[in-house]
N, C-alpha and C positions, 0 to 999 in steps of 0.2 A: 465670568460672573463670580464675585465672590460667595462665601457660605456663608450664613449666617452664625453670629455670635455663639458661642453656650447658652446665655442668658435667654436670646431672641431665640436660638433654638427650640429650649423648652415649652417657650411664650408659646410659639406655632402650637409645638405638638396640645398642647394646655387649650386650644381654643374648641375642640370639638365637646371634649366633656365641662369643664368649667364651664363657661362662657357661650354656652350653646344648651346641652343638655339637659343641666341641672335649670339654667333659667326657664327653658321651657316645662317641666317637668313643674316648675313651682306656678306658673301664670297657668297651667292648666288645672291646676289645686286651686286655685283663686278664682279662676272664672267659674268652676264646679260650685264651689260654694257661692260664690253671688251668685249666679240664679238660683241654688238651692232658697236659696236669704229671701230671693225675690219673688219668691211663688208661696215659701211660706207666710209671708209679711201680708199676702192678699189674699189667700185660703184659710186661711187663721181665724176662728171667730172663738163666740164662747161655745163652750160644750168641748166635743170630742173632734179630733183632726177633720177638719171641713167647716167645723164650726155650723153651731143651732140658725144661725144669724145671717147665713150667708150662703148664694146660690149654689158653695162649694159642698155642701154637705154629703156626703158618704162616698167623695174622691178617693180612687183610689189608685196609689202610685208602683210601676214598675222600676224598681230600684234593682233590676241585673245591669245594663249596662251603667247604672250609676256607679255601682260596686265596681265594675271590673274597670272602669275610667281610673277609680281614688287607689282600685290594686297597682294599676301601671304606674304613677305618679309615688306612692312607697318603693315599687319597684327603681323607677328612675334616679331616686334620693340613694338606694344602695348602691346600683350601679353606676353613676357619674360618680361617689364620693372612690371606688375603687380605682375607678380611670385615672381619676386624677394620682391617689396614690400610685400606682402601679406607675406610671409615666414619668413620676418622680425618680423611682427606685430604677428605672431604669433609662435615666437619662444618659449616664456614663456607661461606658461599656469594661466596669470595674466588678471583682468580686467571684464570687461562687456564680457558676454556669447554673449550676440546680437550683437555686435561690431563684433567677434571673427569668429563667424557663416556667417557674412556676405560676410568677406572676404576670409574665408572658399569657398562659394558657387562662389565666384567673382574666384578662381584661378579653380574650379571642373566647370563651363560652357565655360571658354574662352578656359580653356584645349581641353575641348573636340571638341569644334570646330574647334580649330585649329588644332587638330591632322585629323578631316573628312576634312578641308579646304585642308589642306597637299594632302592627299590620294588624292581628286577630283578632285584637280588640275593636280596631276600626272596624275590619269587615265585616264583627258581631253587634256592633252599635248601630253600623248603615241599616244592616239586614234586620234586626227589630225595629228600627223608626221608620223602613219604610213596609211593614207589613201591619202599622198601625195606620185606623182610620183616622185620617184627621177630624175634630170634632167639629159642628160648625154652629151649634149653640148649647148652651148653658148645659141643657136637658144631656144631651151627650155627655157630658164628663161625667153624671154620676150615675149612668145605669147599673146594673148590680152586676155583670159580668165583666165591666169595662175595668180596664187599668194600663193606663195611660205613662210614657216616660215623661220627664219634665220638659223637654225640647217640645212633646205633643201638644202637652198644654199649655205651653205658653205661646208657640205657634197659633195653634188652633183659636185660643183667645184672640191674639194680635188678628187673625184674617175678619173672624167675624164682629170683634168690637173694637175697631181700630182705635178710639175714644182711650181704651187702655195702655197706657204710655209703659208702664211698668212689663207688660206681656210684651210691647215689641222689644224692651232692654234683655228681660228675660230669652227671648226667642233670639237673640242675636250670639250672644255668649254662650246659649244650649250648645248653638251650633261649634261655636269658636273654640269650645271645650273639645269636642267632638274632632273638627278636621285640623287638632294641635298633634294629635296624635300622629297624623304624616310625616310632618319635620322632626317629630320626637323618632320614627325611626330612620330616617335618612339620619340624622346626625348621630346616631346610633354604627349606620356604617360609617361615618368619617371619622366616628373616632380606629375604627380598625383599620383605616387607613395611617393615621398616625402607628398605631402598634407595628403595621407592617413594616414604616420606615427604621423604627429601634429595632424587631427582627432580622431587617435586610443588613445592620451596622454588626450584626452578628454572625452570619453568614447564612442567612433566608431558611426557609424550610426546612433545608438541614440540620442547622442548629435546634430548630423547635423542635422537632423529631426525635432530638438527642446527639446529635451528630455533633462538632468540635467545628462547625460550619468552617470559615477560612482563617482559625485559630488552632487549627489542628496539628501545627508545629509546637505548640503548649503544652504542658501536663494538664494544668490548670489554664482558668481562665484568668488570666490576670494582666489589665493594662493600664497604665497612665498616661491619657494622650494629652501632649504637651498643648495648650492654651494659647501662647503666646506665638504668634507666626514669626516662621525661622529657627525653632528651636529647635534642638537634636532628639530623636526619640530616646526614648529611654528603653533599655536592652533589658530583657526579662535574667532573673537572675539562675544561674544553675542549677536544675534540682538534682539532690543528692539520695542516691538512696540506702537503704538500711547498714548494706554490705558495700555499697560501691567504692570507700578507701582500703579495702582488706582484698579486693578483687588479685589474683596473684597474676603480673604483669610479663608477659611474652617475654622468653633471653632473647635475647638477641647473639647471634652467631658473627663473631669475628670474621673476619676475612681469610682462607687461608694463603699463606706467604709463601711464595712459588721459587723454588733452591733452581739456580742453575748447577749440576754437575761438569767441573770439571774431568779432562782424561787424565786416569793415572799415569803418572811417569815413572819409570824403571829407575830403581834405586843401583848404582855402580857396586856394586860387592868390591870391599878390598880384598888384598892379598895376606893369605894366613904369615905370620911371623915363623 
């Protein structure tokens, strides 16, 4: 099976925070505010918030999981726009190790907290909507101790005056705002799946840790991998260090040359004159 492209490469890794993340992080901004839009537009009268006019008078709204909904969703907006960068910067496995590793650790801490922010948010949204009464007339929404999320009241409207088309639009999207939050942290983990495959191209764990993962034959981290299939790799170049051409080089010992000895022969003495 072949690998995919460089180009198609990135595209994969690109699909969890682009194309996943950030979209859902904005339709949950959107559907927050329409039924925001949608309860105000029917609570609204003249006078003060409830309005003199209107059975909604002295409504009063629990705005914490509103808040921590629109916190996660700014949250989202920072951490996909970092995914995306960081996945750029390290789609090549080219450059400074510490560079690489940093942004490495910057997409594996914002991940994970945004994927527990996700969950805690959900589990803090369920656990007030469902320890609210639902209300089941008018009278109920404005007792003077009551305060009510906007999922409650527009549910609660939707049960008992079905006639109100606006409360069951409202009560649909409370919701949809609410269980967005799931798929915001699953795709939360999938983009750390992505970062694991550019860590693993580096030599997994070890590398993240600081290790020289399975480039530990380097000084540096430094590679150019050929693009074009069949091409030759290209050979890291020699690092030289400060002193290494002054280093003073081994003699080398000649051979010694082995004399056969000849026996001496006796010289004839002449005879004296």
């Amino acid at each position: 099976m072949r690998k995919p492209s460089g180009c198609c490469r990135v595209l994969l890794l690109l699909i969890p925070p682009l194309f996943l993340l950030l979209p859902i992080g904005v339709i949950t901004f959107a559907l927050e505010r329409i039924t925001n839009a949608l309860i105000l537009a029917q609570t609204r009268g003249n006078g003060p918030p409830g309005g003199y006019d209107t059975p909604f008078y002295g409504l009063s709204y629990n705005q914490s999981p509103t808040i921590a909904i629109l916190g996660i969703c700014v949250l989202v907006y920072i951490v996909g726009t970092l995914d995306v960068f960081g996945i750029w910067e390290l789609r090549k496995v080219e450059g400074t190790s510490r560079h690489q590793r940093v942004w490495a650790w910057i997409m594996l801490i914002s991940n994970v907290v945004m994927a527990g922010a996700s969950a805690g948010v959900m589990g803090y949204a369920s656990s007030v909507q469902s320890s609210e009464v639902e209300p089941r007339r008018y009278e109920d929404l404005t007792r003077n101790d009551a305060a009510f999320t906007r999922e409650t009241i527009a549910c609660g409207i939707s049960n008992f005056d079905p006639d109100q088309g606006w409360a069951t639009t409202a009560c649909g999207t409370a919701k949809a705002t609410r269980f967005l939050l799931v798929p915001m942290a699953i795709t939360s983990a999938l983009v750390l799946v992505s970062l694991w495959i550019l860590v693993r191209d580096r030599g997994g764990l070890r590398w993240l840790f600081g290790g020289k993962g399975r480039y530990a034959g380097f000084a540096n981290v430094y590679e150019l991998r050929p693009t074009s299939p069949g091409a030759p790799p290209i050979q890291p170049q020699p690092q030289w260090g400060p002193y290494s051409q002054w280093q003073p080089q081994p003699a080398q010992r000649r051979p010694q040359q082995s004399y056969q000895q000849w026996p001496q022969q006796s010289v004839p003495q002449q005879p004296a004159n």
